[in-house]
C-alpha positions in Angstrom: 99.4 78.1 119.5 96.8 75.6 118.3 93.5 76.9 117.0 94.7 80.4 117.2 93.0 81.3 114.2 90.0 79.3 114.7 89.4 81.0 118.3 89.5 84.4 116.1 86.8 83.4 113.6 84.8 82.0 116.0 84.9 85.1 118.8 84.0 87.4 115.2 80.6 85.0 115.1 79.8 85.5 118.8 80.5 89.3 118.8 78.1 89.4 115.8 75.6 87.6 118.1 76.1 89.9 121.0 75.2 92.8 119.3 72.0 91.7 118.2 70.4 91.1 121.3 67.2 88.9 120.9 67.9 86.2 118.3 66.0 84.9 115.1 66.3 81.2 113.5 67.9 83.1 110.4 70.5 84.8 112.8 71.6 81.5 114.2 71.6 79.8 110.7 73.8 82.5 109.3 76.5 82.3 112.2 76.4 78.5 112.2 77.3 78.8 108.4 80.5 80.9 109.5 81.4 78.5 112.3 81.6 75.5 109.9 83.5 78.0 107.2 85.8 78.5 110.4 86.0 74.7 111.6 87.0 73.7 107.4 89.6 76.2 107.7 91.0 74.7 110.8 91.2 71.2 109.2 88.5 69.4 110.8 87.0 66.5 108.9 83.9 68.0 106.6 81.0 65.2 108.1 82.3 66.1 111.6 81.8 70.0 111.2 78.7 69.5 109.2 77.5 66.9 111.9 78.5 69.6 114.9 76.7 72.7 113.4 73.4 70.3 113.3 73.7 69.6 116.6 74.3 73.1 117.9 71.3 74.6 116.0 69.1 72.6 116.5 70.0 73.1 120.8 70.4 77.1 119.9 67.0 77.1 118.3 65.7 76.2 121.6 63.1 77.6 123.9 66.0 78.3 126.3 67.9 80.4 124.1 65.9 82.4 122.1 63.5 83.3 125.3 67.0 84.0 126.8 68.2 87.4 128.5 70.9 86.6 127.0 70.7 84.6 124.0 74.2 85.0 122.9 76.0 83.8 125.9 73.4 80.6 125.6 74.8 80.2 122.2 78.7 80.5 123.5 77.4 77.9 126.2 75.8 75.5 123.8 79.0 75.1 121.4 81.2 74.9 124.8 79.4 71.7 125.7 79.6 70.6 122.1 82.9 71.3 121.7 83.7 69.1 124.2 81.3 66.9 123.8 83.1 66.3 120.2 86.6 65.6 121.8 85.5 63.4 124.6 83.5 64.4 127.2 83.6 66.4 130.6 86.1 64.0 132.1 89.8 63.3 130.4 90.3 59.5 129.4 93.4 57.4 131.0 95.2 55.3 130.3 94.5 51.7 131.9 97.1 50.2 134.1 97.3 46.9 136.3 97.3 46.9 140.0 99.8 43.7 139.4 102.1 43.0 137.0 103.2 44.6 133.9 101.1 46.9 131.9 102.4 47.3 128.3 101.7 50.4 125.9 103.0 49.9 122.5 103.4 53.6 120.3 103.1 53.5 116.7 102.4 55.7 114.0 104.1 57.5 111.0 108.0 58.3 110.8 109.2 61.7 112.2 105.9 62.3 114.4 107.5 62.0 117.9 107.6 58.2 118.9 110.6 58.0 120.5 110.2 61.4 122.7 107.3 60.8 123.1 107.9 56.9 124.9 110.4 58.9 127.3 108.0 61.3 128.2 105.4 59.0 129.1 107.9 56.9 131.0 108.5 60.4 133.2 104.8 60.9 133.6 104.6 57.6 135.4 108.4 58.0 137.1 107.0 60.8 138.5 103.4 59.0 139.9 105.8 56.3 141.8 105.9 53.5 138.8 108.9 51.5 137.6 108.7 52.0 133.7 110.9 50.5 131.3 111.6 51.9 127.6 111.6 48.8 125.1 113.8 49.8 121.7 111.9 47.8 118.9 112.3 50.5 115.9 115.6 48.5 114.5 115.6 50.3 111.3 115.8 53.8 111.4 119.7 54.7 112.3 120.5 56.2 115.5 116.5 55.1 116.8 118.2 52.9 119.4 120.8 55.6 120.6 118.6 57.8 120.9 116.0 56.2 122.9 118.8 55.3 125.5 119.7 59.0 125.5 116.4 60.1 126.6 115.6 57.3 129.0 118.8 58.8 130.7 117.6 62.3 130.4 114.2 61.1 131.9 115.9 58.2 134.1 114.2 55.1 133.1 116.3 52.1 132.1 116.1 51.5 128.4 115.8 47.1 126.8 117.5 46.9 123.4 118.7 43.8 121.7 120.1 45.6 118.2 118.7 44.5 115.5 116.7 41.4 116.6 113.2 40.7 115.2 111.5 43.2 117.2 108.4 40.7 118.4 111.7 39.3 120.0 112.4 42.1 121.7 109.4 43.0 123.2 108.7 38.9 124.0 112.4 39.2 126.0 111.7 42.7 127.4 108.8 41.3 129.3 111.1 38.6 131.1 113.3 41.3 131.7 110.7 43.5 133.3 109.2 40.5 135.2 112.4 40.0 137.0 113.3 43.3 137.4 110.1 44.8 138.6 109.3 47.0 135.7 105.7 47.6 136.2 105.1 49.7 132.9 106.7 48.7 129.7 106.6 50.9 126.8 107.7 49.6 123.2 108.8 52.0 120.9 107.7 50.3 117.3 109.2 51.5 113.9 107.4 54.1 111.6 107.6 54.6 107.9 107.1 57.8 105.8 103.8 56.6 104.6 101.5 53.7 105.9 102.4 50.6 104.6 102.1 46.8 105.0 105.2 45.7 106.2 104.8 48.5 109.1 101.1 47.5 109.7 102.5 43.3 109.9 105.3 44.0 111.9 102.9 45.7 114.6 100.5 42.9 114.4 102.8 40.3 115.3 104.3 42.3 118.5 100.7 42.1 119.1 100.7 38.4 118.8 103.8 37.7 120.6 102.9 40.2 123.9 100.1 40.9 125.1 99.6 44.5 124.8 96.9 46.5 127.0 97.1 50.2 125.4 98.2 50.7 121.4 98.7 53.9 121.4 99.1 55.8 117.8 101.5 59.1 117.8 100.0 61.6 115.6 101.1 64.8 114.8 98.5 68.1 115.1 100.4 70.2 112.2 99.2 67.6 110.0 95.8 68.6 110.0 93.2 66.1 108.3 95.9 63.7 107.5 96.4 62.7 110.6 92.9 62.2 111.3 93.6 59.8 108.2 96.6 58.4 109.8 94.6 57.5 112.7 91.5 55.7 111.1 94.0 53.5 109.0 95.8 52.1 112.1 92.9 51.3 113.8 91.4 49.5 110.8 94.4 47.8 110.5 96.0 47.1 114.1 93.1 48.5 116.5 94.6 51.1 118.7 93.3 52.1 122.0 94.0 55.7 122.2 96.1 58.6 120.7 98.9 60.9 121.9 98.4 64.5 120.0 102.0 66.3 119.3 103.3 69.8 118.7 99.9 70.8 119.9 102.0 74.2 120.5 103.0 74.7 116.9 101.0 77.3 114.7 98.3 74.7 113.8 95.0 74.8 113.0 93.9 72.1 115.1 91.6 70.5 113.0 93.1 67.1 114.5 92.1 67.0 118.3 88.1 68.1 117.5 88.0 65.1 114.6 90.0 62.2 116.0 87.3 60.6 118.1 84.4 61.3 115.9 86.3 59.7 113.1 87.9 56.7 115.2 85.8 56.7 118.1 89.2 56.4 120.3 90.1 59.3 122.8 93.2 61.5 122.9 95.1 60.6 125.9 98.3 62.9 126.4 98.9 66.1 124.0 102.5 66.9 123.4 103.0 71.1 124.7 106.4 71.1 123.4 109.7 69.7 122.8 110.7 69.6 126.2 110.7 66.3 128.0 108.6 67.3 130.4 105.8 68.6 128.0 103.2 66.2 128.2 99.9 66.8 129.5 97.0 64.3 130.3 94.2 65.4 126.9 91.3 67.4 129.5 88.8 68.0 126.3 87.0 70.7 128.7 89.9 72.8 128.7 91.2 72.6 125.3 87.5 73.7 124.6 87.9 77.0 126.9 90.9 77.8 125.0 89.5 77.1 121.9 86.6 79.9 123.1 89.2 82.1 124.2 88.1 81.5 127.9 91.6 80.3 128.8 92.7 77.1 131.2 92.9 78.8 134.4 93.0 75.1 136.1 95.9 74.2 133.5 98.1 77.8 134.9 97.3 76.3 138.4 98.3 72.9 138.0 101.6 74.4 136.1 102.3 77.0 138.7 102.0 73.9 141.2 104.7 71.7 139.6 107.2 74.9 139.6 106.6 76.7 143.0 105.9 75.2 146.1 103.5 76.7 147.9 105.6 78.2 150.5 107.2 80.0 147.8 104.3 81.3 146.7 103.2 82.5 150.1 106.3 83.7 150.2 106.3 85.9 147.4 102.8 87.0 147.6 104.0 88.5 151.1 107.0 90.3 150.4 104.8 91.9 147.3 102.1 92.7 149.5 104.4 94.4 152.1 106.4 96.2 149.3 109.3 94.1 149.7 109.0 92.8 146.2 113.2 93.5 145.1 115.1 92.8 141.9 116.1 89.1 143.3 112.3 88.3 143.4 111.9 89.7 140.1 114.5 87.5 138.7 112.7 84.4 140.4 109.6 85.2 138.7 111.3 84.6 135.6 112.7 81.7 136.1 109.1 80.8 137.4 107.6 81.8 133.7 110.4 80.3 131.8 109.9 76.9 133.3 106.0 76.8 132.4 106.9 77.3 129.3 107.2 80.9 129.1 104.8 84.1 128.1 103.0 82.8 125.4 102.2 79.8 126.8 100.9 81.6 130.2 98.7 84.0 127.8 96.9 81.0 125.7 95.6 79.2 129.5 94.7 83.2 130.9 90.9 84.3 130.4 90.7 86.7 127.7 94.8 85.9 126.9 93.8 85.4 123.1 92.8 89.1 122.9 96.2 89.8 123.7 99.6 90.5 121.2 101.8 87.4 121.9 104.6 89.5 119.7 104.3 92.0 122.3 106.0 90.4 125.1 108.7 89.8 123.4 110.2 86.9 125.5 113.6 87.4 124.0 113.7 90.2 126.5 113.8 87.8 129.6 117.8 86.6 129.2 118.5 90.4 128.8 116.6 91.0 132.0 118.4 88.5 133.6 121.3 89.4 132.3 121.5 93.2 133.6 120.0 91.7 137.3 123.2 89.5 137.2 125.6 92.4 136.7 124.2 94.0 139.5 126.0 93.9 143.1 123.4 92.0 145.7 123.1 95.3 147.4 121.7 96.9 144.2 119.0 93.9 143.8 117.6 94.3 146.9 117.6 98.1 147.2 117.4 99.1 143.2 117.2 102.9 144.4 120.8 103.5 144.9 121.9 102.7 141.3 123.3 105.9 140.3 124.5 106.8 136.7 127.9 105.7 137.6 126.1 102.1 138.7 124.1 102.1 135.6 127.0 102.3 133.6 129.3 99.7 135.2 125.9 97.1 134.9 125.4 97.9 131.2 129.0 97.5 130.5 129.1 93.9 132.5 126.2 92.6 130.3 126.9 93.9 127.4 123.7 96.3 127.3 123.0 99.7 127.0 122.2 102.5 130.1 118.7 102.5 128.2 118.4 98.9 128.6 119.0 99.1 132.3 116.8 102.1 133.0 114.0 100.4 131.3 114.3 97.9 133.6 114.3 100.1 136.4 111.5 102.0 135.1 109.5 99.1 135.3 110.4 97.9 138.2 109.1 101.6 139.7 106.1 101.3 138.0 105.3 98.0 139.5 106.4 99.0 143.0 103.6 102.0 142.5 101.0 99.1 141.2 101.4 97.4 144.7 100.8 100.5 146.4 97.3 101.0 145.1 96.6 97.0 145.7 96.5 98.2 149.9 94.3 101.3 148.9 91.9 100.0 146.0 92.0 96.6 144.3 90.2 98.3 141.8 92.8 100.7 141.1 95.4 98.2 140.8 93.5 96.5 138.1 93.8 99.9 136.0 97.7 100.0 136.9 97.8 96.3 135.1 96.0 97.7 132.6 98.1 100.4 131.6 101.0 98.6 132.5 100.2 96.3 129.3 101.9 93.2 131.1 105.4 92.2 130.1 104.9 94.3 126.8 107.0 97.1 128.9 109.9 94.7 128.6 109.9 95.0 124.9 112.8 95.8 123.0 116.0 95.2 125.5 119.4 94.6 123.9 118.2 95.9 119.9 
């Protein structure tokens, strides 16, 4: 996950703090040194990390903090605020849009950093807030770029304009008549990149600019590319001007340095980050949360909103209820993983948790959940909802229609005790339960099936 490593260097500096109770200036200087060693390492632009340090001294050296019960936490407070102060602000930026007719968003940006993917999942964001979008093919170099951009319209169902090789000003001059008449209230042109910036790509965009009149430019930039994109991204707007910035692969093992530099450098927001290569993996940029996460406080609102768009709440209520009452059976377990797997599974639940960075990702091994599955499948609908009857003689017939092991299947079952036992102590003491998670170690009981 983004700024994994940074989140570790920077929780070292504030467990240094905490353990020194009352703070002196020459403690603070000494762990701002290691927080702009950490930001360098994560690839944020040198001026910007020098720039934020400043700022957070010179607030830490305060009268609130070092009078402070706890001067530590004050500290952690202060670079929160910077932190997000740095990538935008409380509140996330969006996109403008007309009340009446058609708003046009034109992506750019370098070859291979997600354009075209990334034009179909913004025309599903707005599909799915009530809008008409329409997907505008104007890369008419790059082979297959047209193909494919109809293939993920119709993955995301929003009708796709291509002319084939036309000029593409052309194209996006004609694909605003088309929208007109057919009441396509957001168009989005997908432009050509090149491997590297130049001229010709920076012309070409210019005179789509001249030829439509486009409300947001929007550059595609790519987070694993560290300080070069934040390079990418001061070029274009030299050149071109563009409005705003869609950050992809923010779920690769990245350093990050992109999202905390972009704005500084540019002075343009991030709009959308890319979570993954899913079309449905675009989130609106909320620089608040990505600075929790960075902290290793987690994104609880993030998990929420995520949980929402998977589970209605009657399903929730639901299953809180049948887990309450100790009703909780194999079938509910297998819909809890379908649940995880569709918000993008373990790891991506542990980076939004609280505390989730302090956690083993490797331990949860998620290639442990088809296995799962897979033995709860071979399993008559008796056995799922009363898992006590599965004799040896059961056991063996399951493992031999998933192609597992007995162990594998007792495992499961094991687990599935232990968490029947956990919901037990919930009635009797909350805080007892919290133990029982404890010890459980979370899905790392589920490690190892089918090896």
């Amino acid at each position: 996950m983004a700024f994994e490593s940074l989140t570790d260097r920077l929780n070292g500096v504030f467990k240094k703090l905490r353990g020194k109770g009352k703070l002196t200036e020459a403690d603070i200087k000494a762990a701002m040194r290691e927080v702009r060693m950490a930001l360098l390492e994560a690839d944020v632009n040198y001026k910007v990390a020098k720039d934020f340090c400043a700022q957070v001294s010179e607030r830490a050296m305060g009268q609130e903090v070092m009078e402070s019960l706890t001067p530590a936490q004050q500290v952690v407070k202060i670079v929160n605020e910077e932190l997000t102060k740095l990538m935008g602000g409380d509140e996330p930026q969006y996109l403008r849009s007309k009340n009446k007719g058609q708003t046009v968003l034109m992506m750019c940006g370098l070859q291979g950093n997600g354009k075209t993917t990334h034009a179909a999942k913004l025309g599903r964001y707005y599909r799915s807030q009530g809008r008409r979008p329409l997907l505008v093919a104007c890369d008419v170099y790059r082979p297959a770029a047209i193909e494919q951009l109809k293939i993920v319209g119709e993955q995301v169902n929003v009708p796709v304009f291509s002319m084939g090789t036309e000029k593409p000003e052309l194209i996006a001059e004609k694909a605003m008549a088309y929208a007109r008449d057919h009441g396509n209230d957001i168009v989005i042109l997908d432009t050509a990149g090149r491997l590297q910036i130049d001229e010709a790509l920076m012309d070409e965009l210019v005179r789509i600019k001249q030829h439509v009149e486009v409300d947001e430019t929007l550059l595609v930039v790519d987070a694993m590319s560290g300080q070069e994109a934040v390079n990418v991204a001061k070029t274009f707007n030299e050149k071109i001007g563009i409005t705003g910035v869609i950050l992809t692969k923010t779920d690769g093992d990245t350093r990050g340095g992109a999202a905390l530099s972009v704005l500084a450098v540019t002075g343009k927001p991030i709009y959308f980050q890319g979570t993954g290569e899913k079309l449905e993996d675009l989130e609106p940029f909320y620089p608040s949360r990505m600075s929790s996460r960075i902290l290793g406080m987690g994104d609880v609102l993030s998990l929420i909103e995520k949980a929402q768009s998977v589970q209605s709440d009657k399903e929730a209520e639901d299953a809180a209820k049948r887990l309450m009452e100790n009703k909780f059976d194999m079938n509910d377990l297998l819909a809890q993983f379908k649940q995880i797997k569709k918000m993008g599974g373990a790891s991506a639940l542990l980076a939004m948790m609280p505390g989730g960075n302090q956690i083993d990702a490797d331990a949860l091994d998620e290639k442990a959940l088809p296995h799962i599955e897979a033995i709860i499948y071979s399993m008559t609908p008796e056995e799922r909802a009363k898992p006590s009857i599965i004799n040896p003689k059961r056991k063996r017939r399951i493992a031999a229609g998933c192609g597992l092991t007995v162990e594998d299947v007792n495992k499961l079952l094991k687990q599935y005790d232990m968490m029947q036992k956990m919901m037990k102590k919930v009635k009797r003491n909350p805080k007892g339960f919290m133990r029982g998670l404890g010890n459980l170690g979370g899905m790392g009981g589920f490690k190892g099936f089918g090896r």
